[in-house]
N, C-alpha and C positions, 0 to 999 in steps of 0.2 A: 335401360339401354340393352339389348339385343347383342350378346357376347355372338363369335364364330359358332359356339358350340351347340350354342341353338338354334343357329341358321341351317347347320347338319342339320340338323332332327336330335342332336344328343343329350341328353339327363344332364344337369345341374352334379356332378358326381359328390362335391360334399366332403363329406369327412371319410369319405369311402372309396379312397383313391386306391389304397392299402385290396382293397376285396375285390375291384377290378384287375388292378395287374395280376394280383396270383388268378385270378380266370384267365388273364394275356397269358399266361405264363404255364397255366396247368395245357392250353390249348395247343402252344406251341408244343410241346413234351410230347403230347398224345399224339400231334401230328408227325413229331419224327418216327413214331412205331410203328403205325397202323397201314401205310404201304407196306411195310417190311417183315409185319409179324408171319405172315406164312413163312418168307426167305430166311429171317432169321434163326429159326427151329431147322430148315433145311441144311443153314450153313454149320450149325454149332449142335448140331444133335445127329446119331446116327438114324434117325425116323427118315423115311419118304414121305411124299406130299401126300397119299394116302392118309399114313398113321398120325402127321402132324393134323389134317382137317379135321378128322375122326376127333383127335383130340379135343381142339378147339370148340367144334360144333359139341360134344361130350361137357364139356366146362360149361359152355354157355347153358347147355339144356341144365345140367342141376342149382345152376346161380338161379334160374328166372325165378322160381315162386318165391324169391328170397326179398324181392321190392317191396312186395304189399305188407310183408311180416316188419321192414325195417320203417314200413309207415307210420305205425303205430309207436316203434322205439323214437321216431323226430317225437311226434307228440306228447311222448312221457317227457324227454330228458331233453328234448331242443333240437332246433336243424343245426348248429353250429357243434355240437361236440357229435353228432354221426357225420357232419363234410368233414369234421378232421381224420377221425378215424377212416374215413374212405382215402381219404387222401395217403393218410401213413400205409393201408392195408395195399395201395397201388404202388408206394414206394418200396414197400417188402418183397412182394411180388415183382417187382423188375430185379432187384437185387439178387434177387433168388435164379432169376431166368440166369442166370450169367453162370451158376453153377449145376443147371436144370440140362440132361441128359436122356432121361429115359420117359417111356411114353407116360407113365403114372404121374413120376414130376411134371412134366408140361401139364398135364391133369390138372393138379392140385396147386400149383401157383398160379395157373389159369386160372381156376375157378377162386384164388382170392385177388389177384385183379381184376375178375368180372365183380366180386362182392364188395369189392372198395368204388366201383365205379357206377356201380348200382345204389350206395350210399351217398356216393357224390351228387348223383342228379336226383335222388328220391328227395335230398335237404336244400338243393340249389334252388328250388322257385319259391319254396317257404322264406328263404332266407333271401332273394328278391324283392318278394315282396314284403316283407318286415323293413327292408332299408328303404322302401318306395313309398309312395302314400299313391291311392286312389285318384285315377285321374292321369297318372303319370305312369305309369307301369307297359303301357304300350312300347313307350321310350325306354323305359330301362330293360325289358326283354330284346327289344330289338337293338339294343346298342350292342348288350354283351351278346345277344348272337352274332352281331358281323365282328365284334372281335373275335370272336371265338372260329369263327371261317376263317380271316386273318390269318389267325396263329397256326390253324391248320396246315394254311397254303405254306406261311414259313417252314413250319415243320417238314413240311412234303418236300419244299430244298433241299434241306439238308439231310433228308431221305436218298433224295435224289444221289447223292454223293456217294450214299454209303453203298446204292445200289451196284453205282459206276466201278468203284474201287471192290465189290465183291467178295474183300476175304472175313472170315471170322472175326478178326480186330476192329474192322468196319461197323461190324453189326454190334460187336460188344460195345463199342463205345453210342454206339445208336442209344443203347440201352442204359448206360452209366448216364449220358444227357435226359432219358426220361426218366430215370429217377430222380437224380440231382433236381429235377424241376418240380417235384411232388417237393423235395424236401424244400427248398423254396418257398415255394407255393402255402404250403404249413406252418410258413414263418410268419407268411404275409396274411392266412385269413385270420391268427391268433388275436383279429384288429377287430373280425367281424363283432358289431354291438351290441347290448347286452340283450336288445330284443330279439333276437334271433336265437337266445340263449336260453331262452326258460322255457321251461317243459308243462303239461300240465296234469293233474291227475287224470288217471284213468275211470273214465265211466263205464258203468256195464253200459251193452248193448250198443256202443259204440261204431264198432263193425255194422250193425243191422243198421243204423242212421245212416252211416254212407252206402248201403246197398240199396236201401230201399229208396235213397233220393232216385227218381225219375229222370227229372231232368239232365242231374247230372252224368246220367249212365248214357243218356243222348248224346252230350254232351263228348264222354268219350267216344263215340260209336265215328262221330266228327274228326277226334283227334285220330283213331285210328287210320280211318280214312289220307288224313295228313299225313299221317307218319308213314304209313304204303307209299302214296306219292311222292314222299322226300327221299325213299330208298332208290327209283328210277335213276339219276346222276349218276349215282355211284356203282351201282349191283347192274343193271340194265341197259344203260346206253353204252357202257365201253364195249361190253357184246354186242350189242346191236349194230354197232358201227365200224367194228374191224371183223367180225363174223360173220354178219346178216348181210351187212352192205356191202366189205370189200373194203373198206375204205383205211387210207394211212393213218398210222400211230400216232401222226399228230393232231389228227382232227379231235379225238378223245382230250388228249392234256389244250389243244385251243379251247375247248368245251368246260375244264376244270379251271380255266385260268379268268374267262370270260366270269364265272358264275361268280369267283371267291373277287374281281374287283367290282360285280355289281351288289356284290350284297355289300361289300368291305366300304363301299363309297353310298350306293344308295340306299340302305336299308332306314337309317335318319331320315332322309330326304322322303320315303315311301311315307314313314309312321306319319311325318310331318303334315301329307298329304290326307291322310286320313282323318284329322281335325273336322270336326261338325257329322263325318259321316256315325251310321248303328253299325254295330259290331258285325250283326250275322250277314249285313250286305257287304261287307270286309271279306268275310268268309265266304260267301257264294262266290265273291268275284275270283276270288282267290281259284277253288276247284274248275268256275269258266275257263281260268286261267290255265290252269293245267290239262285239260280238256284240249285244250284251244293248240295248247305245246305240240299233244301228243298227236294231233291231225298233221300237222307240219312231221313230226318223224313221220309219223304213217306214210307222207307224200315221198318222203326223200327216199322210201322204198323204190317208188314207181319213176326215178329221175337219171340219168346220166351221171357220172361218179361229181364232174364239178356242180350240178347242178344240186345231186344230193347232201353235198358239202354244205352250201349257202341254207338247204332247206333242216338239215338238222343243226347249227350254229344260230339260225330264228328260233328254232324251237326250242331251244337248249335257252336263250334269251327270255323268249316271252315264259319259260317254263322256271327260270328265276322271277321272276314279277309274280307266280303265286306262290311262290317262297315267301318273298318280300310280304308279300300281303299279309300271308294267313298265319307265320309264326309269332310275331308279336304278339295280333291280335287274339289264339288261342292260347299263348301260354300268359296272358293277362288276365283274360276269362276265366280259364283252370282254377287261377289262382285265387281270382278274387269271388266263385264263385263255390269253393270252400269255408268253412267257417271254421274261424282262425286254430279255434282249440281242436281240429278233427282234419287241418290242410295237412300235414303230414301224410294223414290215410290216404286224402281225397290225391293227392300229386299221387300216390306212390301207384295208383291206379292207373293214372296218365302216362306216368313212366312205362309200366307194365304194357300201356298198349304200342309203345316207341320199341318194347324189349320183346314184343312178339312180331311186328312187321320187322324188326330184325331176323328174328327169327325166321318168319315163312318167304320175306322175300326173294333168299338167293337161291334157296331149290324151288319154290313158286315163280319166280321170271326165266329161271332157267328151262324150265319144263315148257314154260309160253313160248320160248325164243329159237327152241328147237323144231318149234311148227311153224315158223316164218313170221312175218311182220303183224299181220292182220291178227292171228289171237291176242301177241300182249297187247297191243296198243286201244283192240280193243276192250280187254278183260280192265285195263287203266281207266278208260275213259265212263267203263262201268264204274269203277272207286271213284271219280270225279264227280257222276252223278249222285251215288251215295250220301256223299261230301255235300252237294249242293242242294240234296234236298235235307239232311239233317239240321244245313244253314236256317232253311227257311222256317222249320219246324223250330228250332230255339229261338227266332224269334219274337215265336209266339209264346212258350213256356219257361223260357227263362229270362226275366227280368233283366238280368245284365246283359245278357246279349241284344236286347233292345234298346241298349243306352247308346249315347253316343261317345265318340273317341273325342278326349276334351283336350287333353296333352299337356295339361297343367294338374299342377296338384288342389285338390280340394281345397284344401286349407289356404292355398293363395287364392283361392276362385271364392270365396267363402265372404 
């Protein structure tokens, strides 16, 4: 009989209820910060928004090469004992913000919440898929991505609040709530299974196995591509639409509110749809998709303020439907497209490409958006092409991406 949960589109969760909430839970936490971390440094430190970004961007730049080195560490010693450590090193580091003043501390507590965060997702898809089996993994990437939107959106409520009320006490307690939720959260993954737990010796030449794989370096060339396009929401359209176009403050939060109840309600529903299709026409339809978004903002350049309203909320719309599409089905791919004793390396690379379009998008769209509509949208819809032909090209050279999406586990299909 056909439970609610699988009429969503949602995983069978199991004995691993315990390793979704604390994801509900790390989600929520992150999302009360991340409005507010420039404001909070603003309110509770004598830095200007100069010296707090300096900061920030300074932190982030020396964490990055730190992924691919912590790939290699899931692989020895397991994905579950580096998400703990990430988890405790993000709990430190908020702890720490609360008596952090001067531009070196924002420094250095920065850079070990980027180092705990960077362990968090280097071990999260290995340890996805260890609780998953083959077959199913579309579903369990895209569940815990709309919860993890979700939790975001709550977060960002209760963001909201601290913004409104503006004092130092506001922001501290912002900050006492995302730790508290790592500590939490550390209680709850203590559950994660013992497969997620075992490490495995190290091989020479191991590094050279994951470099020299071809396919998979295509493979990410795709995900980066995605991960560019996923930065748009958030980095690009709020400029775009209260700077480029004119347009009111709220069409921005209509545009955040739209996305987090279609992924939070359809993302099941999407995966679900995907049954009998091949992966890499998943993916192509995905970057159409986005393509397809970014012509609709381009229009609402050329529209009347109401008419440019309707015309970037479609496109904001259809530009979550290549959300929906392409995140499952690449971080199912990633994963399963790894071999098992060398996925640690193989994700911490995928990561790496999520931790450089972080990197190049906010001074890269900012530079597009200062020349008017027509560069970014078009320098995007070049990433989409990219994206669409790398789709077509894994078709043909990597085996899993020519499989099709079954949404059952093997072993029940078997």
């Amino acid at each position: 009989m056909t439970t609610w949960a699988e009429r969503l589109g949602w995983p069978s969760l199991g004995d691993h209820r315990r390793f979704v909430t604390a994801i509900g839970i790390d989600a929520v936490g992150s999302g009360v910060f991340m409005p507010v971390s420039l404001l909070y440094f603003l309110a509770t430190t004598p830095l200007d928004l100069v010296e707090v970004g300096a900061a920030l961007s300074l932190a982030a730049l020396v964490a990055l090469p730190v992924g691919p080195l912590l790939g290699g560490v899931v692989d020895r010693f397991g994905a579950k004992s580096v998400l703990l450590a990430g988890n405790a090193l993000q709990g430190l580091g908020f702890l720490a913000y609360l008596l952090t003043e001067s531009f070196a501390a924002v420094v250095v507590w920065t850079v070990v919440v980027t180092l705990g965060r960077t362990a968090f997702w280097g071990s999260y898809g290995t340890i996805v898929a260890a609780i998953s089996r083959p077959g199913e993994r579309e579903r369990w990437f895209g569940f815990l991505g709309a919860l993890r939107n979700v939790g975001f959106a709550l977060g960002g409520l209760a963001a909201g609040l601290a913004i409104t009320v503006g004092t130092p006490r506001a922001y501290a307690a912002i900050v006492v709530v995302n730790a508290a939720s790592y500590a939490v959260a550390f209680a709850l993954l203590l559950s994660v299974p013992a497969t997620a737990s075992s490490g495995h010796r190290p091989e020479p030449g191991s590094w050279g196995t994951v470099l020299r794989d071809r396919p998979y370096r295509l493979l990410l060339v795709g995900q980066l591509a995605y991960a560019l396009s996923m930065m748009v929401l958030n980095v690009a359209l709020p400029v775009y639409a209260t700077t480029v176009l004119g347009l009111p403050g709220w069409v921005t939060g209509t545009v955040f509110t739209l996305n987090t109840v279609l992924v939070g309600l359809g993302q099941g529903l999407v995966v679900r749809s995907m049954t009998g299709a091949r992966r890499w026409r998943v993916l192509l339809l995905a970057h159409c998709t986005f393509a397809a978004s970014y012509a609709a903002m381009l229009l609402a350049g050329a529209l009347p303020v109401g008419l440019a309203v309707v015309a970037l909320l479609l496109g904001s719309v259809v530009f979550t439907g290549g959300e929906l599409l392409g995140g499952p089905v690449h971080a199912a791919l990633s994963a399963e497209a790894a071999p098992e004793h060398l996925r640690g390396r193989y994700l911490s690379l995928v990561q790496l490409t999520w931790n450089v379009a972080g990197t190049v998008a906010p001074v890269g769209f900012a530079w597009l958006l200062d020349r008017g509509a027509w560069p970014i949208w078009t320098v995007l819809a070049g990433v989409a092409l990219v994206g669409a032909l790398v789709a077509l090209r894994l078709g043909r050279v990597l085996p899993l991406a020519a499989a099709r999406v079954t949404n059952r586990s093997e072993v029940m299909a078997a």
